[in-house]
Every structure is written in structure tokens, then in C-alpha cells.
C-alpha positions as MATLAB code, in Angstrom:
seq = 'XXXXXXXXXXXXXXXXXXXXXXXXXXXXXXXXXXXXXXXXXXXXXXXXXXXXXXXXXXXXXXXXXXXXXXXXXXXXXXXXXXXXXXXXXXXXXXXXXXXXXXXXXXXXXXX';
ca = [
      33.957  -70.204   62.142;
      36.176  -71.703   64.909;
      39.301  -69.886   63.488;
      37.968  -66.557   64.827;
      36.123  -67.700   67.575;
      38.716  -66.353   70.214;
      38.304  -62.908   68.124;
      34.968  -62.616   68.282;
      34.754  -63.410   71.916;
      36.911  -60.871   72.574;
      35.050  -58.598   70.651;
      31.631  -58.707   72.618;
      33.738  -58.627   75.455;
      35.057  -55.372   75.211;
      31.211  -54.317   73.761;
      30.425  -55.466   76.899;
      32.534  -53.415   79.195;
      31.211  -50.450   76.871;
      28.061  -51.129   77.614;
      28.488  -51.299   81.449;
      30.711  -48.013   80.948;
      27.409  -46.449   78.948;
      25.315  -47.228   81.915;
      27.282  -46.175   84.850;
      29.200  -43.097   82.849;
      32.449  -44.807   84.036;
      35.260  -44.128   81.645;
      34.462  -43.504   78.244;
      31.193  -42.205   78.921;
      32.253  -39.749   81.617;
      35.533  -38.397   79.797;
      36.022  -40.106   75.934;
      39.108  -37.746   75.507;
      41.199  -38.965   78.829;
      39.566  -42.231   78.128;
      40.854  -42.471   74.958;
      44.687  -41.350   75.478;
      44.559  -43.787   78.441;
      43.315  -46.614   76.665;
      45.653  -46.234   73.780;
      48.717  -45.607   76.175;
      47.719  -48.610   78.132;
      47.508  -50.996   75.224;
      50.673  -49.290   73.819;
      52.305  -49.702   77.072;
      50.939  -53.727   76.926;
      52.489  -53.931   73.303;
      55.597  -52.934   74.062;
      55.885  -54.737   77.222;
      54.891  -58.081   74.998;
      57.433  -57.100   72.254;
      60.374  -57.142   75.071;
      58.870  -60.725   76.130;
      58.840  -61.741   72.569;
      62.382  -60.701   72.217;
      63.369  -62.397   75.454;
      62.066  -65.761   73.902;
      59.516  -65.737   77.058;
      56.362  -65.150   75.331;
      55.588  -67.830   72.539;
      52.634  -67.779   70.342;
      50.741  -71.061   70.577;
      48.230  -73.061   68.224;
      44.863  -72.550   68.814;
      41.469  -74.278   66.792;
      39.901  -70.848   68.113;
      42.004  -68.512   67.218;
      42.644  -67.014   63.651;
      46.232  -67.635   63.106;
      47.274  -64.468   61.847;
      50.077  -62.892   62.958;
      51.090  -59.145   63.086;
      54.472  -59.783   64.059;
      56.529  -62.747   65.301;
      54.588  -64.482   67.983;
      52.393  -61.858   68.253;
      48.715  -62.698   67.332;
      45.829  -60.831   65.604;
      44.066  -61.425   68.589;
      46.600  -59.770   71.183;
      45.586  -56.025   70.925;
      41.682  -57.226   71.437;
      43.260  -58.433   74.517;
      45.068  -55.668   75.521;
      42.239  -53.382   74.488;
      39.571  -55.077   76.780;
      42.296  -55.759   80.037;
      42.589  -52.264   79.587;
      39.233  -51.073   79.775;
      38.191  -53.974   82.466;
      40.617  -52.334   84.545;
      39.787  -48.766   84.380;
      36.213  -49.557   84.408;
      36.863  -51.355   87.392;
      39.454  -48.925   88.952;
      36.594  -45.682   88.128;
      33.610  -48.171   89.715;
      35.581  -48.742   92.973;
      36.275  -44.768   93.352;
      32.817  -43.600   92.653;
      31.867  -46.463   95.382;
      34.166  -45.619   97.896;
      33.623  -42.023   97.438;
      30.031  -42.263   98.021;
      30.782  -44.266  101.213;
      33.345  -41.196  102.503;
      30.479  -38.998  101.696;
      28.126  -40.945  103.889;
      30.501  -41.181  106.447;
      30.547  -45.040  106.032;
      33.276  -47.039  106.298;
];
């Protein structure tokens, strides 16, 4: 069980941005197409930017107890694109939460 515990945490992490997303109609719950493109250019974006650090011999894959051990290409883990996926979606949820606050505010006339 250890060996995918890093997975799995990352797992109900993202779930858990999902559901914050559900209830406040954030990201994917206010626009699932734009969400969508942006979420898989993000985490594209991420990949690629992780592939030149690979290549560069700056980003190393360690051992972990937690994590599965599977790779999906040289020093890059299973467990990288559940990463990506959820600093991704932390961020835009984030980013869309902040707006809609300081939007409201502007409205209000409050500073």
C-alpha cells in the first residue's frame, strides 16, 4: 500500500479541488470546455518544461517508500502528471476565486 501512497494522495487532492470547483462554479464547473483545453495545455506546458529539465540533468527522479516507482520516461515518474494535473487546477481555481472576489469588491465600490 505504501508504494502508491504518494498517488493516491494526489488523487483526492485533485478530487478535492473538484469539489471546491463544484461548489463555487469556479473553473470546470463554470466553463468544462475552456477548462479543459487549459488544463491540458497547462500540464502539457509542465511536461515539456520537465522534459527540458530532465534533459539538462537538473531534474532527477528520486526513491521514494511512497511512491510507486514506475516510470513513464527517464526520471519522469507515474506520479508527475497527477502533479501537474492538480498544480494546475489549484492555480486556476485559485486565480478564478480571487477574480470573482475582487470583482465583487469593485462592484461594491470596496477597496
Amino acid at each position: 500500500m505504501s508504494g502508491v501512497l504518494y498517488l493516491a494522495c494526489l488523487v483526492i487532492a485533485i478530487v478535492c479541488m473538484l469539489l471546491i470547483d463544484r461548489r463555487f462554479k469556479l473553473f470546470f464547473w463554470h466553463s468544462a470546455w475552456a477548462a479543459t483545453l487549459v488544463t491540458l495545455a497547462g500540464v502539457a506546458f509542465l511536461l515539456l518544461w520537465d522534459g527540458a529539465g530532465i534533459a539538462a540533468g537538473i531534474f532527477l527522479r528520486g526513491e521514494s517508500r511512497i511512491a510507486t516507482g514506475i516510470v513513464i520516461a527517464p526520471e519522469l515518474p507515474l506520479e508527475e502528471p497527477a502533479f501537474l494535473t492538480f498544480l494546475v487546477l489549484c492555480t486556476m481555481i485559485l486565480y478564478t476565486g480571487a477574480a470573482r472576489i475582487l470583482s465583487a469588491k469593485r462592484k461594491r465600490g470596496t477597496r
